[in-house]
N, C-alpha and C positions, 0 to 999 in steps of 0.2 A: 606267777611264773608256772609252765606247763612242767608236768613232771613225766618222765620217763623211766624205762628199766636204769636203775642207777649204773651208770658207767665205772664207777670203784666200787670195789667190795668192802661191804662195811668190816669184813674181818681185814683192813689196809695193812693196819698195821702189824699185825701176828705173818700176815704175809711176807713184809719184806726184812722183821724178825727172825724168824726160820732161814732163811737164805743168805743175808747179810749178816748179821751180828757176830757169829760162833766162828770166826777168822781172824788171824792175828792183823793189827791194824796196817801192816807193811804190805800184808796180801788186798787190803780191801780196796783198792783201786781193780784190780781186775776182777774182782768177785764181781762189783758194781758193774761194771759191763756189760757179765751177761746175765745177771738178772732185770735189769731194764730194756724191755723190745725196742724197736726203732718207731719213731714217732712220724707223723704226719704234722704238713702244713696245711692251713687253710689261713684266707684272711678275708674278712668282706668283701674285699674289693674283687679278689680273683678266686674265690670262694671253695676249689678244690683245693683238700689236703694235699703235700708232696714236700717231702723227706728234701733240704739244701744243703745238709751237710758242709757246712761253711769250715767247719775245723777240722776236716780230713789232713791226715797226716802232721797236726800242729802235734808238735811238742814242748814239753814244759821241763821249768829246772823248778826244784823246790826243796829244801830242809830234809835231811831225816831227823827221824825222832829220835829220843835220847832213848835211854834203857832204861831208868825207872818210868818214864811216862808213857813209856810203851807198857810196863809191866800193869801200870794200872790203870791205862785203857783198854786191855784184854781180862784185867779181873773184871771190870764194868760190864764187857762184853759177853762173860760169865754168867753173871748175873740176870743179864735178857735173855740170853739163849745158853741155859746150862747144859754142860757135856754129857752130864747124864739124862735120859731120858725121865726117869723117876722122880728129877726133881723140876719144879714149879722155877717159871723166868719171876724173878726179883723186878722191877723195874724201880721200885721208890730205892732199893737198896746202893741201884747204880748209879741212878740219882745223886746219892749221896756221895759219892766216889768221885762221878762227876763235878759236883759241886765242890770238894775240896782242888780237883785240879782249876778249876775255875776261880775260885780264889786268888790262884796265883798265876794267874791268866799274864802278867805283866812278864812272867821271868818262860813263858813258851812262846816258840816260832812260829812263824806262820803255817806251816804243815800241820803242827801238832794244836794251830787253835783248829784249825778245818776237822779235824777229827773229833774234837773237843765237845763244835755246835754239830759235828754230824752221828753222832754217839746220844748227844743230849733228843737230839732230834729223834732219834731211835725209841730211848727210851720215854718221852711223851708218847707216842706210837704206842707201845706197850699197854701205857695206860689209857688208851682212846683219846687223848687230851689233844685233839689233829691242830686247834690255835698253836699253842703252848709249841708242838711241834714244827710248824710255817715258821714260826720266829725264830725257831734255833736253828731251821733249815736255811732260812735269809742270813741269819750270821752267818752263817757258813759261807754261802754263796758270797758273801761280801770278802771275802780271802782271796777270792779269784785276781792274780792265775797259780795262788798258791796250791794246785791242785790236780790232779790228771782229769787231760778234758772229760773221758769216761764219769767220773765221779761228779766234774761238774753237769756233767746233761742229766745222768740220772737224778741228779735232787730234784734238778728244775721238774723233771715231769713228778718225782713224786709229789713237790709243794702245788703243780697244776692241779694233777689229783687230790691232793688234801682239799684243796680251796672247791675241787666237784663236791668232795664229798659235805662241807662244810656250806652247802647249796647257794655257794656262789658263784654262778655259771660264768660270768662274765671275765670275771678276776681266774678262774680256771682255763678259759679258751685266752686270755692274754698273755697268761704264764706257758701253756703250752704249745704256743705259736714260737715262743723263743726257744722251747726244747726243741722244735723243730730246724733248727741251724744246726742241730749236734749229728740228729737223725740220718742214716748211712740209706735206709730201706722203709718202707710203708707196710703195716703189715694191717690184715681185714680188720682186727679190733681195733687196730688205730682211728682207722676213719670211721668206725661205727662210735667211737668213742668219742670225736669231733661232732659226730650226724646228734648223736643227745645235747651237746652242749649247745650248737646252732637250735636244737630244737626248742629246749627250754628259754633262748633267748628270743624264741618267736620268729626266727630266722627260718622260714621254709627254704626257700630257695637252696641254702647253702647246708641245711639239714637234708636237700635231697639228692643233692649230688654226692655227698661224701657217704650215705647210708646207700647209694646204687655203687658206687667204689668199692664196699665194703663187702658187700652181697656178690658183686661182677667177680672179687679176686677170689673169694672163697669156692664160692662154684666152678671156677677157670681151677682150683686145685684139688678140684675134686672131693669136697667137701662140704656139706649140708650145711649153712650159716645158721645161727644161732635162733633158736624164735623168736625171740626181744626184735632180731634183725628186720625179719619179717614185718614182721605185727610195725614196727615204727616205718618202713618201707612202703608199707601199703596204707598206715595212715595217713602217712604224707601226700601221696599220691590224691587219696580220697577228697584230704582239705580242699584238694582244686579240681576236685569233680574229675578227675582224670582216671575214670571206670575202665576204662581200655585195660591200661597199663596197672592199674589199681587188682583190676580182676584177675591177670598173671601171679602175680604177688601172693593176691587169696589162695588160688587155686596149687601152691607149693607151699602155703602153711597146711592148708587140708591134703593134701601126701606126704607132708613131710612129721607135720603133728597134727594128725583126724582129729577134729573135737567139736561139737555140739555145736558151739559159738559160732565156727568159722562158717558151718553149713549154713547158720540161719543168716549170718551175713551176706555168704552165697546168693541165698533166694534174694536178698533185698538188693541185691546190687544186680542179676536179672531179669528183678522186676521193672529196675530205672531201666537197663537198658532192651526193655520191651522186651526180652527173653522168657515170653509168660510159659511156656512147660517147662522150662529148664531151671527156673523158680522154685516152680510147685515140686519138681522133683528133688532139688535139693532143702526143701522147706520140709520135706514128707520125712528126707533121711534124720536130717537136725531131730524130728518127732521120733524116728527109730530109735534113735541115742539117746532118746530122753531128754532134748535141749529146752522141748516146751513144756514150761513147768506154770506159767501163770494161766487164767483163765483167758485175759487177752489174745495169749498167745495161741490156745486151742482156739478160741474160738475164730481165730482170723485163718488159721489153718482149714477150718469145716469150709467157712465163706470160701476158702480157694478150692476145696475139691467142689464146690457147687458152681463156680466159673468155670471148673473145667469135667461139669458134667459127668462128675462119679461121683453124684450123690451117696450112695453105699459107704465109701470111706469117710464121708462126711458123719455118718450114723455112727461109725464106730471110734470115731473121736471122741465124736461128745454122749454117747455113752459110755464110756471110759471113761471121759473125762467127770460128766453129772453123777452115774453110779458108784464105778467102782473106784478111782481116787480122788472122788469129792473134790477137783480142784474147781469144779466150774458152778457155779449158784445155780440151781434150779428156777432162775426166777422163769417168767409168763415169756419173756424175748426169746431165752436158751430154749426152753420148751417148746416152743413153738419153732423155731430153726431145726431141734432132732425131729420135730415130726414130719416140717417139712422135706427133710431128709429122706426117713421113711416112707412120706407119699411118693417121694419122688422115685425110690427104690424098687417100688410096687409091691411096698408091706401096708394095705391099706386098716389094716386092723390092729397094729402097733401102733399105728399114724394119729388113728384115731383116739386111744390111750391117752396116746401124750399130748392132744390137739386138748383134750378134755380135761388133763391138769393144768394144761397154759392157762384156758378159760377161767380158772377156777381164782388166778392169778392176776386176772387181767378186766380193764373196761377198753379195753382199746378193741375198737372194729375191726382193724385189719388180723387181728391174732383171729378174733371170734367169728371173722369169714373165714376162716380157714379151718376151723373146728368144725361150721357147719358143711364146709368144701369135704372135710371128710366123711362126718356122716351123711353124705350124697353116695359118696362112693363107697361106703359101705351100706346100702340102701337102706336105709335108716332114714325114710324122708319126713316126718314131723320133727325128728330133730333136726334136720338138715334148714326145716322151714322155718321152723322157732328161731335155732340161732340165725339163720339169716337174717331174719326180720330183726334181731338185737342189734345185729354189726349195724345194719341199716340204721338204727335211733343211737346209736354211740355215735357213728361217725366217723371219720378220720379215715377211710378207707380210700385206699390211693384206686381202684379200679372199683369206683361205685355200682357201672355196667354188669362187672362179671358179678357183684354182689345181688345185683338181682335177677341175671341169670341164673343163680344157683338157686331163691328162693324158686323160683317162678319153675325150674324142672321136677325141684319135689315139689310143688305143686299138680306139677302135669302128673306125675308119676300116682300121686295120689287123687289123678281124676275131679282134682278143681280148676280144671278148665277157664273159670273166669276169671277164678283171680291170680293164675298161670298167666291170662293172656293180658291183663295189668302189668306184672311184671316184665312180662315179656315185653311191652310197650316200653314199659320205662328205661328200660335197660339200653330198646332201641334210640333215644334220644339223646345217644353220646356214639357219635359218627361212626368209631370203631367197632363197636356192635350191631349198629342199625341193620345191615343186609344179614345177619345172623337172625337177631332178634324178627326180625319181618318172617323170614322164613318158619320159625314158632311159632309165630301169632298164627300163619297160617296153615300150620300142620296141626295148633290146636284147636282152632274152629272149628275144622274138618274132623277132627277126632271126638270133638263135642257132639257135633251133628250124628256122626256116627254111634255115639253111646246112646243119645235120645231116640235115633231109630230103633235100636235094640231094643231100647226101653218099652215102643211103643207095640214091637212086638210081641213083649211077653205078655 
């Protein structure tokens, strides 16, 4: 079963403690009233909650209570919610009080048993004991219509809620389907409160009409709904790939509450819908905030400033990230991506640095073409030609060509002509270099000829 922001507060029972109990029992029909909101309907079939109000206007006749069973349903009531603030609610104490009037359960009316199981109900509440309390709340309900309708709607949604709380979604949305006949009005937490209980029953469909109910009445009263509201509104959305609508959703939890998370979901939700700068810019802010905290996550961040061609900020991620908070491993891959970074920056002497501890790291050819790619360009050509010729016997070099264009120019550079124009050849026997490499062979013939002349002059 999927689990949500819990729709009842685990403090349930101290809640309707405090507001209910500390009233004499002849008032608690109206107290109940308004401490219970109007509830919403939903049902599979027709899936949106809405308030039917079947017992508008019903009136009831029913018993009053005697005067000692009054006196010692209000000691009991005492005892949950004492009048002074200094002292501590009793709950096992009214328990006991209860249970003496329970005793003699045969010689009380039917008014005075509803108060009896709705008092006992109470104080299980008290104690967290939310079963214990369902069952003295069903007694009670079982009195009906010894009772004002008020009194009866509100149990039914608290024993709904008890049974959310007691992570029985099913037995909770069937219980408060029927509080929904009491129901005068709908109000936003209602049907958000519906959208958890559909959701955990694996019921999209009907967890997303009632969480856009919920959301639509809040904002129509000019009100910021809940983030729980949000976050479930846009997950629902997401389950069915509906990025459109999903992305509205995101984009007012991040104004409504900025947070690291929501921007890096940002980038990946304009990443699906091909939105690639709008991505990288909210993938960069997530990074501002601090939201990339693994090493995955810098490094997929560098790989995006290098797609979008600002290498530089590429450098300063993952030195941050390799240096100074040690989250990313310096292995021979990471090192070799900052240097590539920095070559590409046109810091060719940083580049080279770190091109030379990748190396140190690594037998892989394509890292050690790129260590000698830098000492090229920092004209450093025996080492440029060394390592070439290494990457060359490792292997695994995805542009074999350009591997031996780099040896074959420190070659030129250092006036070995022949076996420049070797390489140069070999390089040229992969179609993509061929009209390059031809071109060397024959600027280095010519430059050969040209040394030997020299030669012959002096």
């Amino acid at each position: 079963m999927r689990q949500v922001f819990p729709a009842v507060s685990v403090a349930l029972g101290r809640t309707f403690l405090a507001s209910v109990i500390a009233v004499s029992p002849l008032l608690l029909s109206k107290v109940i009233d308004t401490v219970a909101p109007g509830v919403v309907e939903i049902s599979t079939a027709n899936a949106q909650v809405k308030a039917k109000n079947k017992h508008a206007g019903e009136q009831r006749k029913f018993p009053n209570v005697s005067e000692s069973f009054g006196k010692k349903i209000t000691e009991a009531a005492n005892y949950l919610q004492p009048p002074e603030e200094t002292t501590k609610p009793n709950p096992k104490k009214a328990m006991q009080l209860l249970g003496e009037l329970e005793a003699n359960k045969a010689k009380l009316n039917a008014y005075e048993l509803v108060l009896l199981y709705q008092y006992s109900g109470y104080a299980y509440l008290g104690e967290e004991n939310y079963a214990k309390a369902i069952e003295s709340f069903n007694k009670m309900l079982a009195q009906t219509p010894n009772m004002p309708v008020a009194t009866e709607a509100s149990t039914i949604r608290i024993v709904g809620q008890l049974y959310s709380q007691l992570d029985n979604p099913q037995k909770a949305l069937d219980t408060l389907l029927k509080w929904t006949e009491y129901a005068d009005a709908l109000k936003p937490e209602d049907s958000y409160m519906f959208s958890t209980l559909y959701y955990q029953l694996e019921d999209n469909k009907n967890a997303q009409l009632n969480i856009n109910e919920a959301v639509s009445k809040q904002e129509a009263a000019g009100k910021v709904p809940a983030e729980s509201w949000y976050v479930l509104q846009r997950g629902l959305y997401f389950d069915k790939e509906d990025y459109k609508n999903g992305l509205v959703v995101l984009e007012k939890l991040i104004k409504h509450y900025p947070k690291a998370q929501y921007w890096k979901q940002l980038s990946q939700v304009y990443r699906v819908m091909d939105r690639t700068n709008d991505a990288l810019y909210a993938l960069e802010t997530c990074y501002l905030m601090g939201g990339l905290t693994t090493e995955k996550d810098l490094v997929n961040m560098a790989y995006s400033f290098f797609e979008a061609e600002v290498p530089y900020k590429a450098v300063k991620v993952l030195k941050k990230g390799i240096y100074t908070d040690k989250i990313i491993e310096p292995t021979a891959k990471n090192l070799k991506l900052l240097a590539d970074a920095l070559r590409l920056s046109q810091n060719a002497k940083e580049s080279l640095t770190e091109y030379e501890k990748a190396a140190e790291k690594s037998t892989d050819g394509e890292l050690i073409i790129g260590l000698a790619q830098a000492y090229l360009a920092n004209d450093k050509f025996k080492e440029a030609s060394k390592w070439g010729r290494e990457a060359l016997q490792k292997g695994g070099i995805k542009r074999v060509d350009y591997a031996n264009i780099t040896v074959a120019q420190a070659e030129f550079e250092l006036k070995n002509f022949d076996t420049a124009i070797k390489y140069f050849k070999e390089a040229g026997k992969d179609a993509r270099s061929a009209k390059l490499a031809a071109q060397w062979v024959t600027f280095s013939e010519k430059e050969k000829e040209r040394m030997e002349v020299l030669s012959k002059q002096e």
